[in-house]
N, C-alpha and C positions, 0 to 999 in steps of 0.2 A: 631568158624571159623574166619582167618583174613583175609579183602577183602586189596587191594591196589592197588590206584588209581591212573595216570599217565598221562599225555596229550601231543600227539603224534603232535609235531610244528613242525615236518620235520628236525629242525635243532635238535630234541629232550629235546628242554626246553619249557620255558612257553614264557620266552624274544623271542625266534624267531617267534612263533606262530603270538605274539604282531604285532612282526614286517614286518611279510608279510600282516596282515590284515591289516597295517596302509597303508602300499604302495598298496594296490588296493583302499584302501578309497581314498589315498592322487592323484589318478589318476582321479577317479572318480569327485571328487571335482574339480577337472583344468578344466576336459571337460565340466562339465556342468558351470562354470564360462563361460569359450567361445561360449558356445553355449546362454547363459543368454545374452551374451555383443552381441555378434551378431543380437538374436529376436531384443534388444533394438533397436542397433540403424535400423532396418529394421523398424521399429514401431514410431521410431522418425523422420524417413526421410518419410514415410509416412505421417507421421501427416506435414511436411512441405509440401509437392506435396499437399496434398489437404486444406490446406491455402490458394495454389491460388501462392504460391513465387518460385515455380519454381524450376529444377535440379540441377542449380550450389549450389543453397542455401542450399539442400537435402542433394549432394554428401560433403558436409564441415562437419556433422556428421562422425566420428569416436567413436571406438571403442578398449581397450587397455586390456589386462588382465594381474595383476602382483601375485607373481613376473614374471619381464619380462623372456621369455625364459625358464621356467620352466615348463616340462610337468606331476610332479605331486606337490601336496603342498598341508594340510591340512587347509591354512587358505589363499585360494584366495580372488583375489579382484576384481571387474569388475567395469572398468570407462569409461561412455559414454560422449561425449563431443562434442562441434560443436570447428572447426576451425574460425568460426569467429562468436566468444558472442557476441560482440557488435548487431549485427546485428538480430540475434534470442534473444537477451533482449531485445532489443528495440519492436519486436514486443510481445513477452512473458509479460512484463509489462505493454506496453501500454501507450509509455509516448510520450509526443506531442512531435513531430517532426517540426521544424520549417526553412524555409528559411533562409540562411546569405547575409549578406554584402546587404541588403536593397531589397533583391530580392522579388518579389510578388508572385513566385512560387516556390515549392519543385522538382525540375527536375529531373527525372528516366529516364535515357535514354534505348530504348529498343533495338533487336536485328537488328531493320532497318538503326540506327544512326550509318554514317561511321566510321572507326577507326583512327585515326591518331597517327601510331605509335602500340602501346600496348592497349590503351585506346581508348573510345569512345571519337567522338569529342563532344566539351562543348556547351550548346547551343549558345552562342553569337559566337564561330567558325562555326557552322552551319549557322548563318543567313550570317556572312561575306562570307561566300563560298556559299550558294545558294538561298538568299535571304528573306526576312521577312517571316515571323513563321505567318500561318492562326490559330488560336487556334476552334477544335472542339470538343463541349459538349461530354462527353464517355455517350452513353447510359445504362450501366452498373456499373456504379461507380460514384453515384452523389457526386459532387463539384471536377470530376474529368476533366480533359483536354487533348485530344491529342495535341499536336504542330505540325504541320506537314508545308511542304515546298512543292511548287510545284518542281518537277525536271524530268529530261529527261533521258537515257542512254547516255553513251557517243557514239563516233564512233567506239570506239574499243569493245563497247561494255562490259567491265568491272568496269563499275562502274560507277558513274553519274555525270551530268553537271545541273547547274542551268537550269530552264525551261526559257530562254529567247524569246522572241515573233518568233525570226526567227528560234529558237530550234524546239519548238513547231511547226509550218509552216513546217519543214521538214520532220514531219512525225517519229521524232524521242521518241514522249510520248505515249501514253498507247492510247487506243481505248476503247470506251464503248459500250454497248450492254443494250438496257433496252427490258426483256423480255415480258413485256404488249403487245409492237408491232409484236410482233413474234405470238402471240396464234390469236383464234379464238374469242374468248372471253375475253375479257380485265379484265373482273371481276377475272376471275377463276385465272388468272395471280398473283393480287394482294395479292392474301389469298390462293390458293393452287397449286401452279406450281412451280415448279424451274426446270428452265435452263442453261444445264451447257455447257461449252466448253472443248474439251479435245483435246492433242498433245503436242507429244513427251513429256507423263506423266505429263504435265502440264493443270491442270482440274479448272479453277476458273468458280464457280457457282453462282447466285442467285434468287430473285424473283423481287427488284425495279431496279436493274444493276447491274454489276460489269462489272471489267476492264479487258482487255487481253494487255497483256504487248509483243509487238513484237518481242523482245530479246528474248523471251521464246516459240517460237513457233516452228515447223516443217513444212515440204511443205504441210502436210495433218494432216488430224483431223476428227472432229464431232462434231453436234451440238445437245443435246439429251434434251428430253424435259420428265416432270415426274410428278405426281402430289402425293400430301403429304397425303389425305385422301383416296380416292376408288383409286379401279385399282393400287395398287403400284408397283405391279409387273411391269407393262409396261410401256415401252419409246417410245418414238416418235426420231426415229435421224437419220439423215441427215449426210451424211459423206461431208467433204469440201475436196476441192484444195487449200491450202493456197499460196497467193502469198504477199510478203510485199514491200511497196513501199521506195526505197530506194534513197537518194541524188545519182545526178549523177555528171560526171565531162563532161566537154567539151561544154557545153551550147546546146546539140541537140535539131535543131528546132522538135516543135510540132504544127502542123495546128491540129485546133481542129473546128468544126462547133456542134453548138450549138443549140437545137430547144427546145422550151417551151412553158409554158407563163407566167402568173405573176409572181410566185414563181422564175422560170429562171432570164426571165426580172430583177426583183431589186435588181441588186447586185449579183449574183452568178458569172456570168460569170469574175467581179471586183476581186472578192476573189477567184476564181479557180485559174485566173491568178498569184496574189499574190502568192497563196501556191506550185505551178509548179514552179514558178521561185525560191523559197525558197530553191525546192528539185534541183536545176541546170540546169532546162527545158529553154531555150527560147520559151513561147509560143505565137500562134498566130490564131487570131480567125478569122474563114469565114462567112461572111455573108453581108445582103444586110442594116442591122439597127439595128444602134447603140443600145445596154441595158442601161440599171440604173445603173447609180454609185452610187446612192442611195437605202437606206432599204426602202423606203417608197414612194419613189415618182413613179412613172408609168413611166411619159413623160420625164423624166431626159435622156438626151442624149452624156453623157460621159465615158460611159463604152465602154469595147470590144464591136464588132460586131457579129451575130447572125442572129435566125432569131426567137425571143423570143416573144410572141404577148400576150396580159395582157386576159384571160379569154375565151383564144381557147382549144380545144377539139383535141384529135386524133380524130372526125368523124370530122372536120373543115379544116384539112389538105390532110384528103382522098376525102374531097368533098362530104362524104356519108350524112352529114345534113345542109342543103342549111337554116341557121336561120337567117340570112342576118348579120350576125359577119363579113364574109371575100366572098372574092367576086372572080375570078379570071383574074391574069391581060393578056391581050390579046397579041398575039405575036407582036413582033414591039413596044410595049411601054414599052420598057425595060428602055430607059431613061427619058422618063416624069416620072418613077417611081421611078428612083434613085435620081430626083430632088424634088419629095414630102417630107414634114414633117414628123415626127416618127409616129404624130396623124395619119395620114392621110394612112401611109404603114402600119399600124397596121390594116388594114381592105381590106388588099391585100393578098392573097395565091399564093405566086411566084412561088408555084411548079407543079401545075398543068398544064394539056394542054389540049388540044378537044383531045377524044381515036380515036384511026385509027380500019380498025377492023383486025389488027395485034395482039392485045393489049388483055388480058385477060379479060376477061368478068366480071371474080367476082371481080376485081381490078378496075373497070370500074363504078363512079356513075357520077349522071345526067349527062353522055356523059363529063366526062374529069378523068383524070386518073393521080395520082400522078407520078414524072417521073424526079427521083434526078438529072440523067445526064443532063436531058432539062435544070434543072435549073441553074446548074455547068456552061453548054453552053452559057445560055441567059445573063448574067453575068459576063463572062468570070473569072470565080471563080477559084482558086485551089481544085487540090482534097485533101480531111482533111485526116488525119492519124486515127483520133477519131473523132464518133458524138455521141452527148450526147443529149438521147430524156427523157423529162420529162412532160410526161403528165399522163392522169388519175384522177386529181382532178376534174377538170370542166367535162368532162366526169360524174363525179358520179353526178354536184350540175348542169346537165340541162338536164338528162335523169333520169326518175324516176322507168320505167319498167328495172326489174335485165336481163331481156332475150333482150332486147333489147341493153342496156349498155353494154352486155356481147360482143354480137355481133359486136359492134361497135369498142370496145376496143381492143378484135379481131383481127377484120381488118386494125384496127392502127399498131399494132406491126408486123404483120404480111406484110401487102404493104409497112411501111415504110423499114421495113429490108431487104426488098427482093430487093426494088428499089436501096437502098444504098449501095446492095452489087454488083449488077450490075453495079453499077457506078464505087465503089469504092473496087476493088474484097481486096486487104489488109487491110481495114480499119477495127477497132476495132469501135464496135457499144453496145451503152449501156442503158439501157433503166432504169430509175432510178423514183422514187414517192414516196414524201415524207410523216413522220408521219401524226398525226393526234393529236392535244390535246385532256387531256378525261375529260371527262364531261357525263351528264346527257345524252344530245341530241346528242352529239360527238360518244361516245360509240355504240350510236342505230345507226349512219351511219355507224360505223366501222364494227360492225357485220352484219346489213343488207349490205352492198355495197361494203366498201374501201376492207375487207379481201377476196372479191370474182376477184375484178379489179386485187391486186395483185398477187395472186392463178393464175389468167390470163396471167398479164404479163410471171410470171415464165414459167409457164404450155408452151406458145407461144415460147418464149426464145430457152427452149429447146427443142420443137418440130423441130427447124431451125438442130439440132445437129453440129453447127457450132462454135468452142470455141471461135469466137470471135464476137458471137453476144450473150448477157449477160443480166442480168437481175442484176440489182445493190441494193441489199439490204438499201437503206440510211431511211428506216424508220427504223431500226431497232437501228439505231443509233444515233436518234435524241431523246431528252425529250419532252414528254409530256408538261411538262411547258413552253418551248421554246418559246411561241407565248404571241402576246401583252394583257396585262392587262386594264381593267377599274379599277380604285379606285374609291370605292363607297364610304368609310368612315374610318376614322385613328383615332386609341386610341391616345387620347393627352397625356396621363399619359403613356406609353408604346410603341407610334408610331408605332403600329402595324395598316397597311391597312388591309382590307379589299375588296379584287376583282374580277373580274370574267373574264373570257378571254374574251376578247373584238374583237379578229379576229380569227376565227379557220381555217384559209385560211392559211391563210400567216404566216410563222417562223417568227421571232418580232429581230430584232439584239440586243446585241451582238448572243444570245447564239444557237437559233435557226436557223438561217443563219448562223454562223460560223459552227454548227454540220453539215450542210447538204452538204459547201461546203469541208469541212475535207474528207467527203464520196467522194463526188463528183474525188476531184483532187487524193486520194489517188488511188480510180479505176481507174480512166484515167493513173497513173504513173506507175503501176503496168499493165495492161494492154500493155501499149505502151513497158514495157522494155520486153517486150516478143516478139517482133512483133522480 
């Protein structure tokens, strides 16, 4: 028997068989080349995102498969490749990097640094346009440095200006927020809370501060508070009103009357002024005796006028605790008393009177009754547009019972605001109390006492429901460190002191007094352009 054998290639030889099974290999092969070259560079741009060098670096990875244009070929080629070697060799081998032209540092400019032109500008056009470079330690990258410049927003709002002393005064740089003074507890602050701020999708958070940039704000927001170990789930937040305080033109007078006491007294009412005038305010302050132009001196009698008195109490003003501080001055001695020393009106309470029995009862101690218009009257005073009460310190350091302090503090905010709006039905009224340094001993007041005074104020504020009597947050936006040091001992080999706060009273200048009155004038400007 013969068999005969024959191979059916469609074109009916052995040559076409070949050569369809070459054109499904030769297709086969191009695809998985492109598919080869693509993993690649997804796999090498990866490997640059997690080096830490970022997506422009990433996106210079290409990918090429030859022959070009050809979608089958038995003998593809796949080439992966960066657009810029220089730069991925240099960190692929590892070879030192070094400054030019005598420079002491290797300077990376990052996405903060403005452009001029196409490019970033160079560092020595940065200090010429907005002043000397602070150099700070990177906590992530030793022997590393930020440079950074202080700078403001412009007016137009796109783009920035140096921070010049009277930039800065106008209320045109950033705002801080340290969230220690905001909690109940100051500890849990430092090691498990962060607080954030949020509006118009602009959310900056922390736990020692961060910054809110006014340019980036909305008329409304939220202040949300969270902790990092228990309870995750829950927030603590507080919705805001935002109002930003802006330069004005025309020099609109502002009568502002001012009541304190030490803290007021040295110097605030000096730099409120400053900062109002900064933003285009003419201001003008009412009262019966001169403040401090001084951080430190008490008796200094060249500031604005007030009625700012060095270690008085809201119950000193209401008359509710007779500790022989202030005394009150009798009708008719209105000018033996404008011609006494500061010593001497410093232990006078100009505002009370004998109560009639017109006069409320619970407003009413040892038979005299505070009574803002009497005092306006006796005086022959203007009525203020803004008054700025800050008390509550002395309140906490000469009342020791919390139910009685409560009470007191109470009826501070409560008869003062009621008497001043009767006097003055438009005036903006603002009731403000400053931080607190922490410390061992600081901390135990703050949770036993200062966080209950403020709870108070607020809680007070808005029981009034009247937007224009307020409760002014300025602890919240002071440091901690803000106040005077003792040096007890300096490394001679490293000049490092060694100190301990030396006044937990008093904000210490520059930085303490300058954050309380940034608060201060910022409410007052923002306040008034609403009126």
């Amino acid at each position: 028997m013969r068999l005969v054998a024959a191979i059916d290639g469609g074109a009916g030889s052995l040559r076409g068989y070949m050569e369809s099974r070459a054109a499904v290999a030769a297709g086969g092969l191009r695809a998985a080349a492109g598919m080869g070259a693509r993993e690649g560079v997804a796999r090498y741009r990866a490997n640059v995102l997690a080096g830490g060098l970022g997506p422009r670096l990433a996106n210079t990875v290409r990918g090429l498969v030859y022959p070009k244009g050809a979608t089958e070929t038995l003998s593809p080629a796949a080439f992966i490749f960066s657009r810029a070697p220089r730069i991925v060799a240099a960190f692929e081998q590892a070879p030192t990097i070094r400054p030019v032209k005598g420079s002491k540092f290797l300077w990376i400019p990052t996405e903060n640094v403005p452009k001029q032109g196409r490019r970033r500008m160079s560092p020595g056009r940065v200090e010429e346009i907005y002043g000397d470079f602070e150099y700070v330690p990177s906590l992530v990258s030793r022997g590393t440095f930020l440079a950074v410049v202080p700078a403001v927003r412009s007016k137009s709002r796109t783009g920035f200006r140096q921070a010049t002393v009277k930039r800065r005064e106008s209320g045109r740089g950033v705002t801080r927020i340290y969230p220690a003074n905001l909690l109940t507890d100051r500890d849990t602050a430092a090691s498990d809370a962060i607080v954030t701020f949020q509006s118009a999708g602009y959310a900056p958070e922390g736990q020692r501060y961060f910054e809110i940039d006014p340019a980036r704000v909305g008329t409304s927001g939220a202040l949300s508070v969270r902790r990092l170990s228990a309870e995750k789930d829950l927030r603590h937040v507080i919705p805001l009103t935002i109002k930003v305080a802006q330069p004005v033109t025309g020099s609109p007078a502002l009568p502002i009357h001012m009541i304190g006491d030490s803290i007021t007294n040295r110097q605030q009412p000096s730099l409120v002024r400053d900062l109002l005038t900064a933003l285009g305010y003419a201001p003008s302050f009412i009262g019966t005796v001169p403040s401090s132009g001084s951080a430190t001196s008490s008796t200094d009698a060249s500031g604005p006028l007030g009625e700012c008195r060095e270690s008085r109490a809201f119950s000193d003003y209401t008359y509710e605790d007779l500790d022989g501080e202030v005394v009150a001055l009798p009708a008719g001695q209105e000018a033996a008393y404008m011609a006494m020393s500061k010593a001497d009106k410093l232990t006078i309470n100009p505002y009370v009177r004998p109560s009639t029995g017109s006069d409320p009862v619970e407003n009413v101690f040892n038979g005299h009754i505070f009574d803002f218009a009497f005092y306006l009257a006796r005086f022959g005073l203007p009525t203020p547009a803004v008054v700025w009460i800050n008390h509550g310190t002395n309140d906490r350091s000469e009342e020791s019972n919390l139910t009685t302090l409560m009470r007191q503090v109470d009826n501070g905010v409560r008869i003062l605001a009621a008497s001043i709006r009767a006097a003055a039905p438009n005036a903006v009224i603002l009731f403000g109390m400053p931080a607190m340094p922490m410390g061992v001993n600081a901390d135990l007041n703050f949770t036993a006492e200062n966080r209950f005074i403020l709870a108070k104020i607020i809680e007070r504020t808005r029981a009034f429901g009247d937007a224009r009597i307020r409760a002014v947050g300025a602890w919240a936006h002071m440091s901690a460190d803000g106040y005077p040091f003792d040096v007890s001992a300096v490394n001679a080999a490293t000049g490092v002191a060694t100190t301990t706060i030396s006044d937990g009273l008093h904000p210490a200048a520059p930085t303490g007094r300058a954050q309380l009155a940034a608060v201060t004038a910022a409410a007052i400007a923002a306040a008034f352009q609403e009126m």
